[in-house]
N, C-alpha and C positions, 0 to 999 in steps of 0.2 A: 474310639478306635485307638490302638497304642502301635506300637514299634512292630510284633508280634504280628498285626492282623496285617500290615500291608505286606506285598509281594514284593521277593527280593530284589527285581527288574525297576522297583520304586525309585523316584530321586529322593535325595536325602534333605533334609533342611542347610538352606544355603548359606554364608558367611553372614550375610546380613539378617539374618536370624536370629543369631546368638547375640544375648544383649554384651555389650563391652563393659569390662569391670570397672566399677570406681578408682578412682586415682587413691595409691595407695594412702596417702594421706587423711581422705576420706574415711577410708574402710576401718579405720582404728587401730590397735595395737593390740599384741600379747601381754598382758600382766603376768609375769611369776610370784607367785605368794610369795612372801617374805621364810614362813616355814618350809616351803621347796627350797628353796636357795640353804636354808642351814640343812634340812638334809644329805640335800649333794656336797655340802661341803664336809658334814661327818663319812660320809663315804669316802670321798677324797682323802681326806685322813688315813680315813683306814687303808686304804690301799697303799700309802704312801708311810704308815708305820708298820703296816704290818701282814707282808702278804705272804712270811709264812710263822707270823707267832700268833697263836692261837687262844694263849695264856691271856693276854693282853684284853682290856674293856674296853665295850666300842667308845669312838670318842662321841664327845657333846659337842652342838656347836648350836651358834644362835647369830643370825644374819641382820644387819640393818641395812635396811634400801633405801637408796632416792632416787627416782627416775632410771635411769642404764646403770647406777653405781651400788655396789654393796659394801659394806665393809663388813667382817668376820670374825667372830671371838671363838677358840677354840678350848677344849678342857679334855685332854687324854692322859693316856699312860702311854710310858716309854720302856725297852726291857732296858736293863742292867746288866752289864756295864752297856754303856754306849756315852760318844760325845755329846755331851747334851746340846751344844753353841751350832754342830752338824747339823743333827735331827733336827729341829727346830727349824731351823734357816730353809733343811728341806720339805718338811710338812709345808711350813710356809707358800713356798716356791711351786710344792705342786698343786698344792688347793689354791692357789692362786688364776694358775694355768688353766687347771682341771673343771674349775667354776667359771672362768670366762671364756672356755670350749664349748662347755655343756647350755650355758646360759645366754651367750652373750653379751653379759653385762662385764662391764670397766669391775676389776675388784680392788679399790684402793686401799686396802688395808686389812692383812690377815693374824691376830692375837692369840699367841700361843702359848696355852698355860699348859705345864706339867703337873697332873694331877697326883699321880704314884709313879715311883722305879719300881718295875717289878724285877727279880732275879731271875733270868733262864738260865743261867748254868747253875748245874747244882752246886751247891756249897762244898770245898772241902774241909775233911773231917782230919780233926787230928787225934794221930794216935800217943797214948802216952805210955 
């Protein structure tokens, strides 16, 4: 018999029915791969270099975890001109945020390498 066959006038199953859940403790954890963790942190990146240069490579990133904590190594391009001491500090600052929003996890440490300046303004030409 299921849910379906009995009449709607039916009583339902009562509180003491429903088994009580194990104490969280018990039940175990969420593991995040360690490869999840550096994709969201390449996105983070990206959103935070480059949410309207298009020229630009997506960044690399490669995550090390222990337990709640990751730390971050990063490898992008930046455009041209820009302060590079700025950028930096902000990629940092948001995939820092952005990884410990989306994860949870402590991020103690985000390493940001500039791989290429790329040029978005075009070059001027000179005439002679």
């Amino acid at each position: 018999m299921s849910l379906a066959d009995l009449p709607p006038d039916a009583p339902g199953p009562g509180p003491d029915s429903v088994p009580a859940l194990p104490a969280a403790a018990d039940r175990g954890a969420t593991v995040i791969p360690t490869k999840v963790i550096a994709r969201i942190a390449a996105r983070a990146a990206r959103e935070a270099t480059r949410p309207d240069q298009a020229t630009l490579a997506s960044p690399d990133a490669t995550a090390r975890v222990h337990e709640q904590t990751a730390r971050i190594s990063l490898t992008l391009d930046l455009p041209y001109p820009i302060d590079l001491t700025a950028a930096t500090c902000q990629v940092r600052d948001y995939v820092t945020a952005r990884v410990g929003q989306l994860t949870g996890m402590t991020i103690t440490e985000v390493t940001v390498t500039v791989r290429h300046l790329v040029l978005t303004t075009p070059a001027h030409r000179r005439v002679s």
